[in-house]
VMD Tcl script that builds the backbone (N, CA, C; Angstrom):
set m [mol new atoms 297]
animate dup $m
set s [atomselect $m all]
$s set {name element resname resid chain x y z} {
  {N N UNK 1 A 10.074 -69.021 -18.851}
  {CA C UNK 1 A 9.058 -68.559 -17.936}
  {C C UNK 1 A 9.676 -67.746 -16.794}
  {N N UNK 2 A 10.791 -68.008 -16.589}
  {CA C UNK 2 A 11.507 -67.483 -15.244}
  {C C UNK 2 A 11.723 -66.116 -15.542}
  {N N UNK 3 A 11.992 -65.949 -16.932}
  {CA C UNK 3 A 12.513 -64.900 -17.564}
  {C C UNK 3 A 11.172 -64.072 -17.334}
  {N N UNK 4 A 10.610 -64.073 -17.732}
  {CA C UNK 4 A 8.845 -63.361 -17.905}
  {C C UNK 4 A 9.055 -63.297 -16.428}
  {N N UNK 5 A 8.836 -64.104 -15.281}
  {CA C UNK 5 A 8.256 -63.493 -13.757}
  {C C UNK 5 A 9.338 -62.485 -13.254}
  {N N UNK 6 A 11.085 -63.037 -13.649}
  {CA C UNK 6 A 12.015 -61.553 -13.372}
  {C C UNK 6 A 11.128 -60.053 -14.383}
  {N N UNK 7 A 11.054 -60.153 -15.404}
  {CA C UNK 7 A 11.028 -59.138 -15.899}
  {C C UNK 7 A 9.594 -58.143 -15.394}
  {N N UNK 8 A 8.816 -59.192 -15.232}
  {CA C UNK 8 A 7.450 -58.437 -14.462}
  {C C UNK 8 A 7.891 -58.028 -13.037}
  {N N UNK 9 A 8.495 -58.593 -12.369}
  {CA C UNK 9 A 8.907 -58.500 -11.343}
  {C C UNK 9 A 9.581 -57.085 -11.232}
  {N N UNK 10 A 10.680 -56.900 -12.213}
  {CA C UNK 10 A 11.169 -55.765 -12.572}
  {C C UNK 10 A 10.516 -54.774 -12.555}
  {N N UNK 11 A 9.909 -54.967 -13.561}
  {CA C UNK 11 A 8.642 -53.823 -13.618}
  {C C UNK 11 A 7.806 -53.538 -13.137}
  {N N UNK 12 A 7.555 -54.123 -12.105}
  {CA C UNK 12 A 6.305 -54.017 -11.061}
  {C C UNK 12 A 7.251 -52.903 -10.012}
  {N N UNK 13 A 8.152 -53.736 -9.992}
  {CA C UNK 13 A 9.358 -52.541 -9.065}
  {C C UNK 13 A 9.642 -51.153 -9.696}
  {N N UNK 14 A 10.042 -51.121 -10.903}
  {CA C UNK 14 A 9.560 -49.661 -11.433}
  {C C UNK 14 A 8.831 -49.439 -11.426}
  {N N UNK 15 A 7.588 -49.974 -11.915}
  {CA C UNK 15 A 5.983 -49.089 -11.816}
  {C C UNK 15 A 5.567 -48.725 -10.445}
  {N N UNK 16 A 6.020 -49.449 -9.134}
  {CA C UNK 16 A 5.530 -48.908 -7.814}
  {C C UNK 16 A 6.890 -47.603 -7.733}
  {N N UNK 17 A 8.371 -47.463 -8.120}
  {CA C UNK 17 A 9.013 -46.638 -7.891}
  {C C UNK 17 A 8.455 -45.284 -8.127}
  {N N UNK 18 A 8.080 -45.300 -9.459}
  {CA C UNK 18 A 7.816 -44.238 -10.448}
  {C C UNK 18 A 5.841 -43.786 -9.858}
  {N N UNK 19 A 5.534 -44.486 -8.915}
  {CA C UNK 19 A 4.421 -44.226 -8.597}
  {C C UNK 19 A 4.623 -43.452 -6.895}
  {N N UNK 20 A 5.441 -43.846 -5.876}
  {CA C UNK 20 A 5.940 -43.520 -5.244}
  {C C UNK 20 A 6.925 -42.009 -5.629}
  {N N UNK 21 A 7.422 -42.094 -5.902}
  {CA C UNK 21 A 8.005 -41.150 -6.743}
  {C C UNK 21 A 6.951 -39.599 -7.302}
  {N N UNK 22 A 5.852 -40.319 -7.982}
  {CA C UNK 22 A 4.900 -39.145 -8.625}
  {C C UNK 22 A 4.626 -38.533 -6.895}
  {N N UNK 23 A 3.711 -39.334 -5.975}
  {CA C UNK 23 A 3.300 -38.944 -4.910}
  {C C UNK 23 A 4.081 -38.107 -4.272}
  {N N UNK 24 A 5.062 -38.650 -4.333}
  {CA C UNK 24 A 6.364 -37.775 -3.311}
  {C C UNK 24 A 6.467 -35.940 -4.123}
  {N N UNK 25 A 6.474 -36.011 -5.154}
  {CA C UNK 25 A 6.800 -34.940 -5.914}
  {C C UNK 25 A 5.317 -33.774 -5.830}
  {N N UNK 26 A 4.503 -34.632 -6.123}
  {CA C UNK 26 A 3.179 -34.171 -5.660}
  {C C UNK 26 A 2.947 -33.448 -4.764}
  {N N UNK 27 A 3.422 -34.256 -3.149}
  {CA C UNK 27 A 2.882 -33.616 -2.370}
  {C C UNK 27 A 4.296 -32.722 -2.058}
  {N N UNK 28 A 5.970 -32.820 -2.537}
  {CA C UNK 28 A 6.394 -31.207 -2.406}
  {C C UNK 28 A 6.096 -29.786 -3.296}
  {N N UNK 29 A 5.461 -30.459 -4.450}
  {CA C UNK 29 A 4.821 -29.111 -4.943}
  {C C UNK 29 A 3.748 -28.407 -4.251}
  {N N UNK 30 A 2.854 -29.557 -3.789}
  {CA C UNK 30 A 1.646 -29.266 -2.219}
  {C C UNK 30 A 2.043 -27.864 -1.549}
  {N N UNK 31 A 3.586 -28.693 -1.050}
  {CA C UNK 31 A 4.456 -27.908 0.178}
  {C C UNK 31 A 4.783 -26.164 -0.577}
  {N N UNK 32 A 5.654 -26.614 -1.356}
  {CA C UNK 32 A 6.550 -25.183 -2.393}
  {C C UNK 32 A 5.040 -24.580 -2.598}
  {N N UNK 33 A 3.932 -24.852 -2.865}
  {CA C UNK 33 A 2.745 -23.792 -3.543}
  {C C UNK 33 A 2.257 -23.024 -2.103}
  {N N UNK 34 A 2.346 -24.154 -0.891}
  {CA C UNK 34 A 1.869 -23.376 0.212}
  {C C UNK 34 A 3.167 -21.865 0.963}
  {N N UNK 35 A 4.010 -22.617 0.691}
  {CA C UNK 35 A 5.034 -21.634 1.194}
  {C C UNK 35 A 4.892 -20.360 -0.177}
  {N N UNK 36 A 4.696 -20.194 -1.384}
  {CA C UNK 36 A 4.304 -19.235 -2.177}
  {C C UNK 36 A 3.468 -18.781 -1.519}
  {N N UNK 37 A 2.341 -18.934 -1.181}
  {CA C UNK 37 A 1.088 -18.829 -1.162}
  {C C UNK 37 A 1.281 -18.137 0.006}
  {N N UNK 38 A 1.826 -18.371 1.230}
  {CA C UNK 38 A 2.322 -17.630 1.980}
  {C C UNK 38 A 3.428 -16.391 2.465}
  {N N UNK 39 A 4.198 -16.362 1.582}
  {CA C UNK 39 A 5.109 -15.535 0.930}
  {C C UNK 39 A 3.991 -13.968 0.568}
  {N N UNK 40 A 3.653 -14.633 -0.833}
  {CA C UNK 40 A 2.843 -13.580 -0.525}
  {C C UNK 40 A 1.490 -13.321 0.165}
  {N N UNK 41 A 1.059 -13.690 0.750}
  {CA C UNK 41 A 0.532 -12.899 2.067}
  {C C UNK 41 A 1.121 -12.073 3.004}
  {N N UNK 42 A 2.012 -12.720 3.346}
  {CA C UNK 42 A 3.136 -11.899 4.289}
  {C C UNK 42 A 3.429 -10.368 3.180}
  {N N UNK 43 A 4.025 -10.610 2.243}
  {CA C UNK 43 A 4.239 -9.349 1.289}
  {C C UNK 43 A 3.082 -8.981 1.033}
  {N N UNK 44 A 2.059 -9.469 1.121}
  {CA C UNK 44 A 0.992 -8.277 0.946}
  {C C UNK 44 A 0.541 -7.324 2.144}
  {N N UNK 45 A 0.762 -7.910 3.588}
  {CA C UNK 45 A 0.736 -7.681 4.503}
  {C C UNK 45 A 1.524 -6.472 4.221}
  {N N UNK 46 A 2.915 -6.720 4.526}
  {CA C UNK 46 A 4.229 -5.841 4.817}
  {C C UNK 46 A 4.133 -4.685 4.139}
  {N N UNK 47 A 3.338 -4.856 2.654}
  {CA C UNK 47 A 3.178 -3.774 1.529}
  {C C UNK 47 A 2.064 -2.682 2.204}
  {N N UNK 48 A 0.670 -3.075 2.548}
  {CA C UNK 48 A -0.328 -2.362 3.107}
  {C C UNK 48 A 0.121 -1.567 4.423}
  {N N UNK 49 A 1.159 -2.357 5.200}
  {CA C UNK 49 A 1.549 -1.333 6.400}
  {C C UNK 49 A 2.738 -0.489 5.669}
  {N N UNK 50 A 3.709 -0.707 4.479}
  {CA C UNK 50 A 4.556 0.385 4.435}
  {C C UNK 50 A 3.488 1.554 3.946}
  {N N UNK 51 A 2.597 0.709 3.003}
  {CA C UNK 51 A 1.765 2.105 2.125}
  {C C UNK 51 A 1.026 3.079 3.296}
  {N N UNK 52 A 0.744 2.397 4.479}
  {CA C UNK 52 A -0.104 3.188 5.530}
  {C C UNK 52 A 0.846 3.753 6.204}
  {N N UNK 53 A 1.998 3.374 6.693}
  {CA C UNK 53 A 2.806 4.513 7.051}
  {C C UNK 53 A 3.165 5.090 6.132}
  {N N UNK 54 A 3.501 5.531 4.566}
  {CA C UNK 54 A 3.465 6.439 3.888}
  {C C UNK 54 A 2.746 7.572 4.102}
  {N N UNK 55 A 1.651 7.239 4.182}
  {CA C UNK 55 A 0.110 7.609 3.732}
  {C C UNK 55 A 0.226 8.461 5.266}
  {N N UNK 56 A 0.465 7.997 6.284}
  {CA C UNK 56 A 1.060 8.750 7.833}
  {C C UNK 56 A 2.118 9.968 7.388}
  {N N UNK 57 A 2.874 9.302 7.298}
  {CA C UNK 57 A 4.264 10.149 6.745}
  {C C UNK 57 A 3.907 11.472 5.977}
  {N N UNK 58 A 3.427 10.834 4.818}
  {CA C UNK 58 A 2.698 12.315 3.890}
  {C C UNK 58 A 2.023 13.259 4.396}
  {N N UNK 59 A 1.108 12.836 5.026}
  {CA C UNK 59 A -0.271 13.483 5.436}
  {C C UNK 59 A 0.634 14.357 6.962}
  {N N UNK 60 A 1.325 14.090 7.482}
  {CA C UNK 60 A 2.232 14.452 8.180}
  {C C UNK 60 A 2.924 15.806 8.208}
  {N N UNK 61 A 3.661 15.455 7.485}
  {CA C UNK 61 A 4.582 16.106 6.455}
  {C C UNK 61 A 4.645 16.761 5.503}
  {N N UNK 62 A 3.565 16.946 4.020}
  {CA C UNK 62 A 2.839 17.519 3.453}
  {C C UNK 62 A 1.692 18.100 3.573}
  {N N UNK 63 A 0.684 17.270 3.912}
  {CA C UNK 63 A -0.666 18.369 3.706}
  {C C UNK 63 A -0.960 18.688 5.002}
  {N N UNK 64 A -0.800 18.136 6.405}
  {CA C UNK 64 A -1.130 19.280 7.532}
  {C C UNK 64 A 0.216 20.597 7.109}
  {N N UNK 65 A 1.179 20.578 6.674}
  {CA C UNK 65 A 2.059 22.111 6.486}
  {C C UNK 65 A 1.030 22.561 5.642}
  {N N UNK 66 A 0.506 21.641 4.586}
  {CA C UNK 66 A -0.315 23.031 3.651}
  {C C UNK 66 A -1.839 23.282 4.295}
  {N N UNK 67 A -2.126 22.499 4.946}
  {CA C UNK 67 A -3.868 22.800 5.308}
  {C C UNK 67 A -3.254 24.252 6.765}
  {N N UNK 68 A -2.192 24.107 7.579}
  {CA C UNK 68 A -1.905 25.105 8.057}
  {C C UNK 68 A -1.339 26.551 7.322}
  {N N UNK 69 A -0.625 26.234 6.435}
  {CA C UNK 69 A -0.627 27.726 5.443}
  {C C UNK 69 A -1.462 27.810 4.667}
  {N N UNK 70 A -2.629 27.261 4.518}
  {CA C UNK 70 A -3.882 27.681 3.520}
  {C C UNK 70 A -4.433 28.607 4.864}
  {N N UNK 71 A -4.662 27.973 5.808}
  {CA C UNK 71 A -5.321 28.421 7.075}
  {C C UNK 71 A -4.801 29.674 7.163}
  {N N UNK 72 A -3.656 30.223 6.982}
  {CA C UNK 72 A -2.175 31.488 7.870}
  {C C UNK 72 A -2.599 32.430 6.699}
  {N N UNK 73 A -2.672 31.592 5.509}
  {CA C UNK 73 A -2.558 32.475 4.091}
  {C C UNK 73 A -4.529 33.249 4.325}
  {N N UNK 74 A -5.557 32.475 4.532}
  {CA C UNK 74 A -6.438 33.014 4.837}
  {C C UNK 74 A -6.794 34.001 6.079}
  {N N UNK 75 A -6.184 33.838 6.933}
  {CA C UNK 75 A -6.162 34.812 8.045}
  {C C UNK 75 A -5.718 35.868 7.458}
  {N N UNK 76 A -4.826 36.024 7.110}
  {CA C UNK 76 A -3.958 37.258 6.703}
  {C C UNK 76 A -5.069 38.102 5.527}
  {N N UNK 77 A -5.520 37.228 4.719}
  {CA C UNK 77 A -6.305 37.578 3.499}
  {C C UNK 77 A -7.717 38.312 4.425}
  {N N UNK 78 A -7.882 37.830 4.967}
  {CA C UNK 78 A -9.385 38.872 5.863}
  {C C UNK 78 A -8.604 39.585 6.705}
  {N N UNK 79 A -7.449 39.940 7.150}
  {CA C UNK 79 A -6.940 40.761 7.749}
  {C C UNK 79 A -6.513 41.631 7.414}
  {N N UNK 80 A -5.840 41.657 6.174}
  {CA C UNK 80 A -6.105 42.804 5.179}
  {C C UNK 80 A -7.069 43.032 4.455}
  {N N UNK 81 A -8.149 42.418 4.564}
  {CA C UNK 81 A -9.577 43.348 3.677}
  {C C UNK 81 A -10.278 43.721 5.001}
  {N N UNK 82 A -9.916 43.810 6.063}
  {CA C UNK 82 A -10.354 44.314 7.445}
  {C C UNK 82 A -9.825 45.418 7.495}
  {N N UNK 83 A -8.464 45.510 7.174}
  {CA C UNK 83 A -7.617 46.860 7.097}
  {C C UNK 83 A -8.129 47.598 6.334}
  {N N UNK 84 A -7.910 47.120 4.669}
  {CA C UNK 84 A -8.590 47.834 3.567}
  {C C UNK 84 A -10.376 48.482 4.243}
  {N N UNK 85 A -10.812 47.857 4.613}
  {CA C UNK 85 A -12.018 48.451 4.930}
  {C C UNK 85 A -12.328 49.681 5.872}
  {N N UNK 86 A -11.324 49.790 6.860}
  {CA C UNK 86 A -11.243 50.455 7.672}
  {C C UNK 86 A -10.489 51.843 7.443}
  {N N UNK 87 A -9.681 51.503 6.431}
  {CA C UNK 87 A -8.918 52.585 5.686}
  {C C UNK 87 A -9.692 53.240 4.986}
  {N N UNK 88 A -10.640 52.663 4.199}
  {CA C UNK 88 A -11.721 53.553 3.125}
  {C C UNK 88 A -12.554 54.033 3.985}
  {N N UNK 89 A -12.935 53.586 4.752}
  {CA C UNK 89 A -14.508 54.006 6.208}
  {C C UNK 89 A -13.488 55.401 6.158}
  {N N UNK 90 A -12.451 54.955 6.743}
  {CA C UNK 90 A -11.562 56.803 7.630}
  {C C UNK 90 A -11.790 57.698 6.144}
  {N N UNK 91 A -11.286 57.122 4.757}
  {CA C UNK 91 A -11.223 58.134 3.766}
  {C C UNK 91 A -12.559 58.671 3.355}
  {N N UNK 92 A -13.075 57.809 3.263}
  {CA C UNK 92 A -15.510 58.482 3.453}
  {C C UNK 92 A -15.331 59.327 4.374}
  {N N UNK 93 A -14.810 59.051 5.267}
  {CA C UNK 93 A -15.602 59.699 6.930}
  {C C UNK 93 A -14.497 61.141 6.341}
  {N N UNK 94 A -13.684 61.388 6.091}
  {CA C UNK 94 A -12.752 62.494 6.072}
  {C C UNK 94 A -13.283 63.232 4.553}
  {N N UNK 95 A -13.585 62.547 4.093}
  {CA C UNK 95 A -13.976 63.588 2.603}
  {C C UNK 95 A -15.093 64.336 3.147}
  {N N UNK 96 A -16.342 63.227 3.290}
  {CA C UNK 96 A -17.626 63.765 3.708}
  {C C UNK 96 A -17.726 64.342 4.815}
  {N N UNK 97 A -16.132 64.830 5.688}
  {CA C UNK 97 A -16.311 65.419 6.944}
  {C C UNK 97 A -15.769 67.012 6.308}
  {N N UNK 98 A -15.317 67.180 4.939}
  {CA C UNK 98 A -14.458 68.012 4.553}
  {C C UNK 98 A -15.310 68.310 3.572}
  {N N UNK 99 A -16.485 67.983 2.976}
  {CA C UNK 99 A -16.944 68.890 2.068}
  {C C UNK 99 A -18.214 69.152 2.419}
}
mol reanalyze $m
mol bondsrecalc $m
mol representation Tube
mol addrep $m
């Protein structure tokens, strides 16, 4: 009989170890999923401000140079069909002043 209350005894001590034990493990996976979980947030964070200073950078750097030489390239383009126009007016006005 003595034998039987050690051995339950035993095992009552493993079964609370191994139960203690699950809990403990439990709640550091709890922990490790929150620190993931936060990880990336932070990297999603960090990602949206590099992409927006990109998105600065580019727009910067690329398309105001081209929205200003579309602009330079169009000035010029009515500035020579201003010329051209004024050149043909003088060549009308000089034919039809000459015949």
């Amino acid at each position: 009989m003595e034998v039987l209350f050690y051995s339950l005894g035993v095992l009552t001590v493993a079964f609370l170890y191994v139960v203690v034990s699950v809990f403990k493990l439990n709640k550091k996976i709890d922990y490790i999923e929150d620190i993931v979980e936060e990880h990336k947030r932070q990297t999603n964070i960090e990602y949206n401000e590099i992409y927006r200073e990109m998105d600065v950078r580019i727009n910067h750097h690329a398309v105001q140079p081209l929205k200003e030489t579309n602009e330079n390239v169009a000035n010029e383009v009515e500035y020579l069909q201003r010329t051209i126009d004024s050149r043909i007016d003088k060549l009308e006005a000089r034919l039809t002043k000459n015949s």
